[in-house]
Backbone bond lengths (Angstrom), bond angles and torsions (degrees), N, CA, C in turn:
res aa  C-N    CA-C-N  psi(-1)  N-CA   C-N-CA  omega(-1)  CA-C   N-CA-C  phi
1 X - - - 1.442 - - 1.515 108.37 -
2 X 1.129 123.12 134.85 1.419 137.49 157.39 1.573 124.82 -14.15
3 X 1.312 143.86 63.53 1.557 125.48 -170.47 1.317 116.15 -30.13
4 X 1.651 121.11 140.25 1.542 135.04 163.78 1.067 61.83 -29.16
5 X 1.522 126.01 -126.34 1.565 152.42 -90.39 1.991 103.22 -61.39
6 X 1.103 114.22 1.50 1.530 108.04 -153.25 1.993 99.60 -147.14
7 X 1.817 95.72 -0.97 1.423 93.00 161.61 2.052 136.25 -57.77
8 X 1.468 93.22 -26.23 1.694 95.07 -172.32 1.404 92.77 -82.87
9 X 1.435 139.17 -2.97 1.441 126.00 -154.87 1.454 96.54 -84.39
10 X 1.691 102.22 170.30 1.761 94.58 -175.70 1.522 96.04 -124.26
11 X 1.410 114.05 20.34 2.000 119.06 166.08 1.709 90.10 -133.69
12 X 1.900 83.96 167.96 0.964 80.44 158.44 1.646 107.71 -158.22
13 X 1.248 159.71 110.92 1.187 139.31 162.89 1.445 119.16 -80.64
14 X 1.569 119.83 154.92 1.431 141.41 169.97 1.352 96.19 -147.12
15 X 1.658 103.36 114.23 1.672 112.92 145.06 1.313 138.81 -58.92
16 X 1.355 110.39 127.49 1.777 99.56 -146.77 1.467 90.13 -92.90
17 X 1.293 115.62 -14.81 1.438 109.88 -164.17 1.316 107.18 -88.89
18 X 1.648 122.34 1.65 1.702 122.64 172.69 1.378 112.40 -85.08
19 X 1.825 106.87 134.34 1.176 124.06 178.30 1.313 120.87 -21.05
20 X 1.659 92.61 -41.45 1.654 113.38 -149.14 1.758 103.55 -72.72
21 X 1.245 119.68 155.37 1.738 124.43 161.87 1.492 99.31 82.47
22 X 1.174 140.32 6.56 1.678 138.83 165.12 2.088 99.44 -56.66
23 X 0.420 139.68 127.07 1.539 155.07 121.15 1.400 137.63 -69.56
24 X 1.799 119.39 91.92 1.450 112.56 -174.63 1.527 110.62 -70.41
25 X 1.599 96.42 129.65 1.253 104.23 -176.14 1.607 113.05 -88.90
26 X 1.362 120.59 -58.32 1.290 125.02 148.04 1.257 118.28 -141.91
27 X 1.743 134.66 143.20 1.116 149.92 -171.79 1.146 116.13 22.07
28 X 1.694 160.63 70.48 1.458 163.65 -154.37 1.232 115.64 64.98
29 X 1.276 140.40 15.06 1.099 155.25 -176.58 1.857 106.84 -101.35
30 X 1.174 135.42 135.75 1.368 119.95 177.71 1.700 101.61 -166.99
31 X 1.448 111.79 156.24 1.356 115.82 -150.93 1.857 92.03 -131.22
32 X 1.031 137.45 125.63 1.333 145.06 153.34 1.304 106.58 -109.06
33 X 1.715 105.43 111.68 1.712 117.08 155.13 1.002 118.79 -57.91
34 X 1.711 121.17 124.67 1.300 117.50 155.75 1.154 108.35 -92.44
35 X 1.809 149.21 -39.51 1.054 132.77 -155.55 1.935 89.57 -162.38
36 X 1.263 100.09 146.35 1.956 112.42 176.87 1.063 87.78 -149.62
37 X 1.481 92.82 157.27 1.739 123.65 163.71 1.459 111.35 -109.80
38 X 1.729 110.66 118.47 1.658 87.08 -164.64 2.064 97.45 -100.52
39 X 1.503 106.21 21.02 1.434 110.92 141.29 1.556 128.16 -44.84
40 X 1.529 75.34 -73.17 1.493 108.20 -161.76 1.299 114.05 -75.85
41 X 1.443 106.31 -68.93 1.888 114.74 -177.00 1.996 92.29 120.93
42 X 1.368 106.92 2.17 1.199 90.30 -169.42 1.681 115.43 -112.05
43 X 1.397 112.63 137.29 1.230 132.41 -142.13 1.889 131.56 -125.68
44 X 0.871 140.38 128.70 1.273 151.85 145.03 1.514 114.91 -50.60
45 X 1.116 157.70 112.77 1.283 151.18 148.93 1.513 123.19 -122.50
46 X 1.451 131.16 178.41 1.008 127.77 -179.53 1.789 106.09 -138.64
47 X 1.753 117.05 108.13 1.029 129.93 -166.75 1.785 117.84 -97.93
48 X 1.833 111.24 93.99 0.838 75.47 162.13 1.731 132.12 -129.80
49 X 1.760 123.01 -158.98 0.978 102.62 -169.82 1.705 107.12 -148.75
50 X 1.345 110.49 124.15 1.085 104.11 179.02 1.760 137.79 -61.60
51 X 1.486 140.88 146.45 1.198 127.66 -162.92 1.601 107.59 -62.97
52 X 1.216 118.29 133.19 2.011 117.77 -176.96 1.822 95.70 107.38
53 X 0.922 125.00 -41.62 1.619 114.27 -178.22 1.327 132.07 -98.03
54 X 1.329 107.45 176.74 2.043 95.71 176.70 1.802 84.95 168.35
55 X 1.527 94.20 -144.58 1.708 89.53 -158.64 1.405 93.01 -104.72
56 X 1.337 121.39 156.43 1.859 114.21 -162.81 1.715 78.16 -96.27
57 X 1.163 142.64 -57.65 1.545 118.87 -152.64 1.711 108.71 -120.11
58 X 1.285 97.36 176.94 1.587 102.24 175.58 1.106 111.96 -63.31
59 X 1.213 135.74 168.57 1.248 146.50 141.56 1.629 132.20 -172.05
60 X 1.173 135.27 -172.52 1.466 132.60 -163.41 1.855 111.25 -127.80
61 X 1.108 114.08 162.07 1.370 117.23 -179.92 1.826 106.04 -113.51
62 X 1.327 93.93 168.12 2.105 86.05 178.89 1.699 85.36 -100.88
63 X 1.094 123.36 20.46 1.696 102.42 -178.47 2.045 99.10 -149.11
64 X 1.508 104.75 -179.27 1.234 102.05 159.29 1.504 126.21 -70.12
65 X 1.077 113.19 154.63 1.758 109.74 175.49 1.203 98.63 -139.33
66 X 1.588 105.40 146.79 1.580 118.31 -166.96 1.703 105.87 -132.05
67 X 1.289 128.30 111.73 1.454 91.48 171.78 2.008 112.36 -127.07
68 X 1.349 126.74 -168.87 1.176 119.69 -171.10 1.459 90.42 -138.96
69 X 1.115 106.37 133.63 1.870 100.53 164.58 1.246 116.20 -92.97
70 X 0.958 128.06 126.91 1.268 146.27 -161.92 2.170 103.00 -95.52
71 X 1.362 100.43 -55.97 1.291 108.57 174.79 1.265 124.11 -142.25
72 X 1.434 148.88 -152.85 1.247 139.85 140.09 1.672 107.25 90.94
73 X 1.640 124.40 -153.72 1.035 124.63 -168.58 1.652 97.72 -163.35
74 X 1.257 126.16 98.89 1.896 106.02 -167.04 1.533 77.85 -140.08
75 X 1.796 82.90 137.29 1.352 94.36 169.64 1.811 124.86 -131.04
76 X 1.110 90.76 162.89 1.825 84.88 -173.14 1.618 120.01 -94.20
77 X 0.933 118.48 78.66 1.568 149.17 -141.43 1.876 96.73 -35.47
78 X 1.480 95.01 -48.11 1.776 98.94 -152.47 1.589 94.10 -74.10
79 X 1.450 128.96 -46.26 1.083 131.58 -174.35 1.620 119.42 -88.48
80 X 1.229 114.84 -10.01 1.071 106.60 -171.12 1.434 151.44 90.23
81 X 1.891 98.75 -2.31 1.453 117.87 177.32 1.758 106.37 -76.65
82 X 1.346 77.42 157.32 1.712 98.56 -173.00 1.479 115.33 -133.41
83 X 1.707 110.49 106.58 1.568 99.57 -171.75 1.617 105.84 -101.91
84 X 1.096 122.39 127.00 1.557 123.28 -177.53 1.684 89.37 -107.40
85 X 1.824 106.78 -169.52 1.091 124.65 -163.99 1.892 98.81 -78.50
86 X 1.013 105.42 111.62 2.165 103.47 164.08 1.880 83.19 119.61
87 X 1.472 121.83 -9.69 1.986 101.46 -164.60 1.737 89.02 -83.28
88 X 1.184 90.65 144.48 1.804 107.15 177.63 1.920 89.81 -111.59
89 X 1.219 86.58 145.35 1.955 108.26 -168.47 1.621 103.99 -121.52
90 X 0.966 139.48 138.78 1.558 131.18 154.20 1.988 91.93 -154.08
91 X 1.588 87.08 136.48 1.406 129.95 165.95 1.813 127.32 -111.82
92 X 0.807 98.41 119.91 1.400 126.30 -156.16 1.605 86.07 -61.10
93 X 1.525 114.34 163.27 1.645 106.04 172.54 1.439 93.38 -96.82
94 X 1.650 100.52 156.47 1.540 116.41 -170.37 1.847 123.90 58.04
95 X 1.665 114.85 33.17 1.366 108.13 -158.17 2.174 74.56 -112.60
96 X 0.970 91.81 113.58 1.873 84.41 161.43 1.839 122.52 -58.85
97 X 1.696 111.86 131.93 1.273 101.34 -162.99 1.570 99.97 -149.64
98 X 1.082 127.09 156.94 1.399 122.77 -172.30 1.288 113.73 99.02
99 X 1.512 122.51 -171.23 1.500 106.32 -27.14 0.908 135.24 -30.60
100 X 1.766 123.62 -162.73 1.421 131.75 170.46 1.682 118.29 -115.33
101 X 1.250 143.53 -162.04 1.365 132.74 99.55 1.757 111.93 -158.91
102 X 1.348 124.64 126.99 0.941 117.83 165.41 1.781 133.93 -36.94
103 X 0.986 138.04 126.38 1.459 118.14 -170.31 1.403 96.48 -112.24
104 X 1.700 108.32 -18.30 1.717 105.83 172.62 1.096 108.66 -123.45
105 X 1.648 128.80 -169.76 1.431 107.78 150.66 1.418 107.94 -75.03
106 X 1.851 108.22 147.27 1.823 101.96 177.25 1.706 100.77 -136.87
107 X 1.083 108.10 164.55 1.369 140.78 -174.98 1.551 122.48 -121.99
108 X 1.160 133.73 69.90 1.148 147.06 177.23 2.124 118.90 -81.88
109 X 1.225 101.36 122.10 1.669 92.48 154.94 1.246 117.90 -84.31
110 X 1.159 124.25 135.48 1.760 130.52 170.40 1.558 117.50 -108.64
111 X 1.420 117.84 130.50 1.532 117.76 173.12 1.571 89.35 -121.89
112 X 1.719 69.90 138.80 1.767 80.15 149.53 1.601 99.31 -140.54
113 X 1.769 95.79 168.45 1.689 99.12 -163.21 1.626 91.40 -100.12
114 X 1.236 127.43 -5.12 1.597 118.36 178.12 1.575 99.08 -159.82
115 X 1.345 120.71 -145.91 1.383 138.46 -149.28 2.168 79.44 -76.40
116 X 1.584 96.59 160.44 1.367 109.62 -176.06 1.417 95.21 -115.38
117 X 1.321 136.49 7.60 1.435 112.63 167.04 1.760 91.13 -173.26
118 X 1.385 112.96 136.46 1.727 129.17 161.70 1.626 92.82 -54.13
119 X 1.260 156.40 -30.69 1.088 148.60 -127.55 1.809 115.55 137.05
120 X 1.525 109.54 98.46 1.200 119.97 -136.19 1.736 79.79 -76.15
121 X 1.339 115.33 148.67 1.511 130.82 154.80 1.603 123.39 -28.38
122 X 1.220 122.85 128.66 1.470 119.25 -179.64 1.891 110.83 -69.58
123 X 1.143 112.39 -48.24 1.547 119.00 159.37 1.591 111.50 -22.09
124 X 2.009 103.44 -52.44 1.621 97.07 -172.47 1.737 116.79 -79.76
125 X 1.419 92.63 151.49 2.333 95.22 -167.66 1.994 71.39 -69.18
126 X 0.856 96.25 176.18 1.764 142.11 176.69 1.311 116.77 -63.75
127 X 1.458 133.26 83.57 1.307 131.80 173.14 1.727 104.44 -34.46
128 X 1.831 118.83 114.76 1.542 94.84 157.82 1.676 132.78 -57.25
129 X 1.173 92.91 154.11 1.554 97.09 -175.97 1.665 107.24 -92.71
């Protein structure tokens, strides 16, 4: 999300490569915001995931989701997709998807075009507020 202090600005940079702003989402898995709409819910982030983890169950988003792999090897367990470095991904909103599991460590960008969940998963820790 956008800092108070840096909301009226009309740029914005975040270094993706600083420690700082990672959020564990669940077990080696972790999410750094680069950019939200606190309209919308809809977002820029940077997902990543350590080799052995990913998301334990299926589930759906309230919006589209787009992502890019950046590095790594993650795959989508039930179906069988495989995102390497350059594969572009998009999930439809409301399409059930998952699990996950990293097979390397990977580095993914994620968009979404609005809110990322009707009611976030019990599996996922607690977006801070």
């Amino acid at each position: 999300m956008v800092p108070p202090d840096q909301a009226q600005l009309k740029e914005l940079i975040v270094q993706a490569e600083d420690e700082e702003g990672w959020t564990e989402r669940v077990p080696g898995a972790y999410i750094k915001m680069l950019w939200q709409n606190p309209d919308t819910g809809a977002s820029f982030a940077l997902f990543k995931v350590s080799k052995g983890a990913g998301i334990p169950r299926s589930h759906t988003h309230a919006s589209n989701q787009f992502m890019y792999c950046l590095k790594g090897r993650y795959v989508y367990t039930a179906s069988n997709l495989v995102l390497t470095p350059g594969t572009f991904y998009w999930n439809p909103k409301d399409h059930p998807h998952g699990p996950t599991l990293a097979d390397e460590d990977s580095l993914l960008l994620e968009v979404y075009d609005g809110p990322h969940y009707y009611r976030e998963p019990e599996y996922m820790k607690r977006s801070p507020q």
